[in-house]
C-alpha positions in Angstrom: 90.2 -55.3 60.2 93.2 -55.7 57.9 93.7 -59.0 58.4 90.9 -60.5 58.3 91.0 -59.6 54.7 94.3 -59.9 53.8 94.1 -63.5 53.9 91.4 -63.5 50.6 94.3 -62.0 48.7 95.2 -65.9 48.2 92.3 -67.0 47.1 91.7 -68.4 43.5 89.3 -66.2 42.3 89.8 -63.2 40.3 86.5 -61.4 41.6 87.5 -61.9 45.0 91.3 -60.8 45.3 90.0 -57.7 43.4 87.1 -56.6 45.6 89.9 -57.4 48.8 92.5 -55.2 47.5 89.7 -52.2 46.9 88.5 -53.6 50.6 91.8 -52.7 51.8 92.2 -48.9 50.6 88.6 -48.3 52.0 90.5 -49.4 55.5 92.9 -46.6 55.2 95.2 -49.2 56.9 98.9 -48.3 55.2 100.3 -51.6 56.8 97.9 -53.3 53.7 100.3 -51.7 51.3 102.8 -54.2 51.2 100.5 -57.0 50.4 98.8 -55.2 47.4 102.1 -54.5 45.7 102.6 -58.1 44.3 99.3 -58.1 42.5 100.7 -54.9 40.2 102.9 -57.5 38.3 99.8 -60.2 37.8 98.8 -61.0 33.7 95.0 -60.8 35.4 94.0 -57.1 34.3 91.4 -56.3 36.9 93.6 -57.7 39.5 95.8 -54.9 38.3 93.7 -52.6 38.0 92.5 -52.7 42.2 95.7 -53.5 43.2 97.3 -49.7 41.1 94.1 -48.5 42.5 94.5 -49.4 46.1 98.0 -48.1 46.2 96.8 -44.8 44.4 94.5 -44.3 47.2 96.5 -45.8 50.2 99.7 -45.5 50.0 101.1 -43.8 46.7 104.4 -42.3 48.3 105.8 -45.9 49.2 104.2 -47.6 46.0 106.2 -45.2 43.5 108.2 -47.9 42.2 105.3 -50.1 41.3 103.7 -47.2 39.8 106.9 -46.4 37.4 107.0 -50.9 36.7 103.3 -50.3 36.1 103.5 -47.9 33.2 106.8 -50.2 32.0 105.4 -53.2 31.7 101.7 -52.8 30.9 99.8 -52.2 27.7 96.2 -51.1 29.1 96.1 -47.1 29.5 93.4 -47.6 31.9 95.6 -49.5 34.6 98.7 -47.1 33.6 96.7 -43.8 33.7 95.9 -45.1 37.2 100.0 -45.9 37.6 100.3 -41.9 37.1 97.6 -40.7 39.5 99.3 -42.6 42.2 103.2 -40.7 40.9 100.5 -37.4 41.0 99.4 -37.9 44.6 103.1 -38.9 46.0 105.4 -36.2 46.8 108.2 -37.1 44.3 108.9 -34.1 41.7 111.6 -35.9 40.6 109.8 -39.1 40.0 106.6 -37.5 38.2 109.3 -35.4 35.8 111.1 -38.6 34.9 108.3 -40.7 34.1 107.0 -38.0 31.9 110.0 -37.6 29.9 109.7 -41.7 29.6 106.0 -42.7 28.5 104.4 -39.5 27.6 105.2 -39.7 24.4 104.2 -43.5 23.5 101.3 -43.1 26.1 97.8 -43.5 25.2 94.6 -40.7 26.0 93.8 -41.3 29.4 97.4 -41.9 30.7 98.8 -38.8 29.0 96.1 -37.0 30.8 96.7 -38.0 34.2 100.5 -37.5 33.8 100.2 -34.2 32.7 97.5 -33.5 35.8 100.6 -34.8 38.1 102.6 -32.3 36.5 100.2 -29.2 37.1 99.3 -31.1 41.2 103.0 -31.4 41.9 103.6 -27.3 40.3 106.5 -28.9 38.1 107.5 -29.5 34.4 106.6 -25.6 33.0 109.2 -26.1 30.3 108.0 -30.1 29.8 104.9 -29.0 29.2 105.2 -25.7 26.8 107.6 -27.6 24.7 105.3 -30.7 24.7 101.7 -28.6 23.8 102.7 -27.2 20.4 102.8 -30.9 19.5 99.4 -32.2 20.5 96.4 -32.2 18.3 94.2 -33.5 21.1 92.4 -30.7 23.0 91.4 -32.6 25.7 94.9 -33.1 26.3 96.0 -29.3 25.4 93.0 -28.5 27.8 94.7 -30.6 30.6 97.9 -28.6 29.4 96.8 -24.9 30.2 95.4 -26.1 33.3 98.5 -27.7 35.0 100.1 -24.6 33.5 97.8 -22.3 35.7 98.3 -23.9 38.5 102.4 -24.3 38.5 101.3 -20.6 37.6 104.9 -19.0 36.3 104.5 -15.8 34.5 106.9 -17.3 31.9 103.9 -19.0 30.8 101.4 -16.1 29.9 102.0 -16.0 26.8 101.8 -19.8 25.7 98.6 -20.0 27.3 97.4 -16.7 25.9 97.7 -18.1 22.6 95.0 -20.0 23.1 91.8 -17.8 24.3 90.7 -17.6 20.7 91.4 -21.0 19.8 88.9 -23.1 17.6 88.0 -25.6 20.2 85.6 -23.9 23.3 87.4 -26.5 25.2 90.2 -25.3 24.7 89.5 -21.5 25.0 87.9 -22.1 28.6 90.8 -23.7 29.6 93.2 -21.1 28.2 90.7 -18.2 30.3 90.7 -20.5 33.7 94.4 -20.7 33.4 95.7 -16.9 33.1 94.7 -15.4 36.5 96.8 -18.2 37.9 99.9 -17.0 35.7 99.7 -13.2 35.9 96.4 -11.5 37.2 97.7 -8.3 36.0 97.7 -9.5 32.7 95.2 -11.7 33.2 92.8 -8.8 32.8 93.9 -7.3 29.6 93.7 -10.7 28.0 89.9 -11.6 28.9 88.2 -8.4 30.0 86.9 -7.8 26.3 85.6 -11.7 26.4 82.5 -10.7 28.8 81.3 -9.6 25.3 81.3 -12.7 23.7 78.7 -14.5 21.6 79.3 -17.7 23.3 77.8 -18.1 27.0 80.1 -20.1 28.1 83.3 -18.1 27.2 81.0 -15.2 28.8 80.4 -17.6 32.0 84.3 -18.8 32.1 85.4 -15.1 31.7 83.5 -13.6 35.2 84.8 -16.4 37.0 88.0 -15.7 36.0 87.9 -12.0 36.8 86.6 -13.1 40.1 90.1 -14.6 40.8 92.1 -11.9 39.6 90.2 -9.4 42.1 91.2 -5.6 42.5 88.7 -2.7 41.3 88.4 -3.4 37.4 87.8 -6.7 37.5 84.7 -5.9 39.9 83.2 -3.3 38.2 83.2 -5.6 34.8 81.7 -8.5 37.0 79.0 -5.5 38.2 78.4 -4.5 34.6 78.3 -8.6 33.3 74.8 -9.0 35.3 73.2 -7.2 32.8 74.0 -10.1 30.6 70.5 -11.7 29.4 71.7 -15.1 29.9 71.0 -16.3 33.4 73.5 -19.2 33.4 76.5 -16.3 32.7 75.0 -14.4 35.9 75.4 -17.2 38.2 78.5 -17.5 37.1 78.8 -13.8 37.8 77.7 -14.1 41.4 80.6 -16.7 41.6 82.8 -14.3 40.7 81.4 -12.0 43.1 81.7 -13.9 45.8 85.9 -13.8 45.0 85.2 -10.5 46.7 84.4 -9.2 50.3 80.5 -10.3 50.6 79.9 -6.8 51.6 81.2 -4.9 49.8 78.7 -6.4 47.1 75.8 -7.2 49.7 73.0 -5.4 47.3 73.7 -7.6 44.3 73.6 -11.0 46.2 70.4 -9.5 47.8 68.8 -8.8 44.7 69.5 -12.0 42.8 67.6 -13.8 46.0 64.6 -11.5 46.1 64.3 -10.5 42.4 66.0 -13.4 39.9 63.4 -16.0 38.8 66.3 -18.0 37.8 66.4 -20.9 40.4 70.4 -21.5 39.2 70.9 -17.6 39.9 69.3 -17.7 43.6 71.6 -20.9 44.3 74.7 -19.7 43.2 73.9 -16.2 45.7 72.4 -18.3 48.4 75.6 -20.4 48.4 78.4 -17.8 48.2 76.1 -15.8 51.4 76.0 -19.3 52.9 79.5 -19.7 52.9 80.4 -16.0 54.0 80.9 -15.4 57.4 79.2 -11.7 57.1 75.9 -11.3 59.8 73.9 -9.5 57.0 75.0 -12.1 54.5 73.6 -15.2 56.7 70.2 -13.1 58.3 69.1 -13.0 54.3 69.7 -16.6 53.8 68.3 -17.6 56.8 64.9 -15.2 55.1 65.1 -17.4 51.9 62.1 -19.1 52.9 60.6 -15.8 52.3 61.9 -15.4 48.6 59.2 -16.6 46.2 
């Protein structure tokens, strides 16, 4: 059906090119690529904008030179943030590490983010980023930081992200917590075990689930202890934690939440992770739920 639209990329009116090039990428027809890449050099801003977009979702290994002219040549961080999502979803390490030595810098908000995100999808840029963060006074984009450096997850970065669990910001802290199991679960467990004690429900909340990732014995007999917490929405997260775990080995607990909790969140969350188990037990007492008042 690609060319019966490709023709209405001529036509004279803005609206119209721009809902055919988003037409195109809904296609999933590559051989459209070619004729969107003209439109990432047009003065017309929302024709831009659909025509970065298409490629970002299309075809974003064959558009990576439009991408890198993209955050050259234009001044709106909404179309270049858009040019770095597509450099994020091509497999170019080399590409994604040049062009964030290049704009990051002079880059607004939103385009900073997304090229740090292509840093953390494409692993790459550990040293980029730890030398970058001690710089940056956003913490959205500090937040961004610690999670691309969890999931390029070096141990060399432990301790830069450790520095910032007790940071000002919550943002920032539950970033910093998410991050460490991905760097050193060993570690990991020193750094947030004492956190299931916070006075802040969402640290509390961040901490199981990150526990749940690190795994091994400790780390699930603090997530056992954490459902005594007397704030539903951290025992959710518990059970999320949990369900890191062999179902079985933890088949009481999930039970109990769906027969006992009054906490519709709580009986979600263990309905889910049993859902999504592939245990007999764990699917006969969801398939009972109907029963759970």
């Amino acid at each position: 059906l690609a060319f019966r639209i490709l023709p209405f990329l001529q036509d004279t009116s803005t609206a119209v090119i721009s809902e055919a090039a988003l037409a195109l990428w809904r296609l999933a027809d590559t051989s459209a690529a070619d004729a969107l890449k003209p439109l990432t050099l047009s003065p017309d801003s929302y024709k831009r904008y659909c025509s970065v977009y298409g490629l970002f979702r299309l075809a974003p290994d064959s558009s990576i030179n439009e991408f890198i002219q993209v955050l050259r040549t234009s001044s709106d961080d909404q179309i270049r943030s858009i040019a770095a999502r597509g450099l994020g979803s091509a497999h170019n390490i080399p590409a994604v590490l040049q062009v964030f030595d290049d704009f990051f810098s002079t880059s607004g908000k939103l385009t900073k983010i997304e090229l740090v995100r292509a840093m953390g999808k494409q692993k790459t840029g550990r040293i980029k980023l730890e030398s970058a963060i001690s710089s940056i006074d956003d913490n959205a984009i500090i937040s961004e930081m610690l999670t691309a450096l969890g999931a390029i997850g070096d141990r060399l970065s432990f301790y830069t992200v450790s520095k910032y669990v007790n940071d000002n910001s919550l943002e920032v802290r539950l970033a910093a917590i998410s991050a460490l199991p991905g760097i050193a679960k060993e570690k990991a467990i020193d750094q947030i075990s004492s956190l299931s004690f916070d006075s802040i429900r969402q640290i509390r909340a961040q901490t199981a689930r990150s526990l749940g990732k690190v795994g091994g014995m400790l780390p699930e007999k603090k997530l056992r202890l954490m459902l005594e917490d007397k704030d539903d929405r951290v025992r959710a997260a518990v059970f999320e934690g949990l369900g890191n775990f062999p179902i079985e080995k933890n088949l009481d607990l999930f039970k109990a939440a769906l027969m006992g909790s009054k906490d519709l969140v709580v009986k979600a969350t263990a309905a889910d992770i049993l859902g999504s188990s592939k245990n007999e037990q764990a699917f006969f007492m969801v398939g009972n739920i109907s029963e759970v008042k």
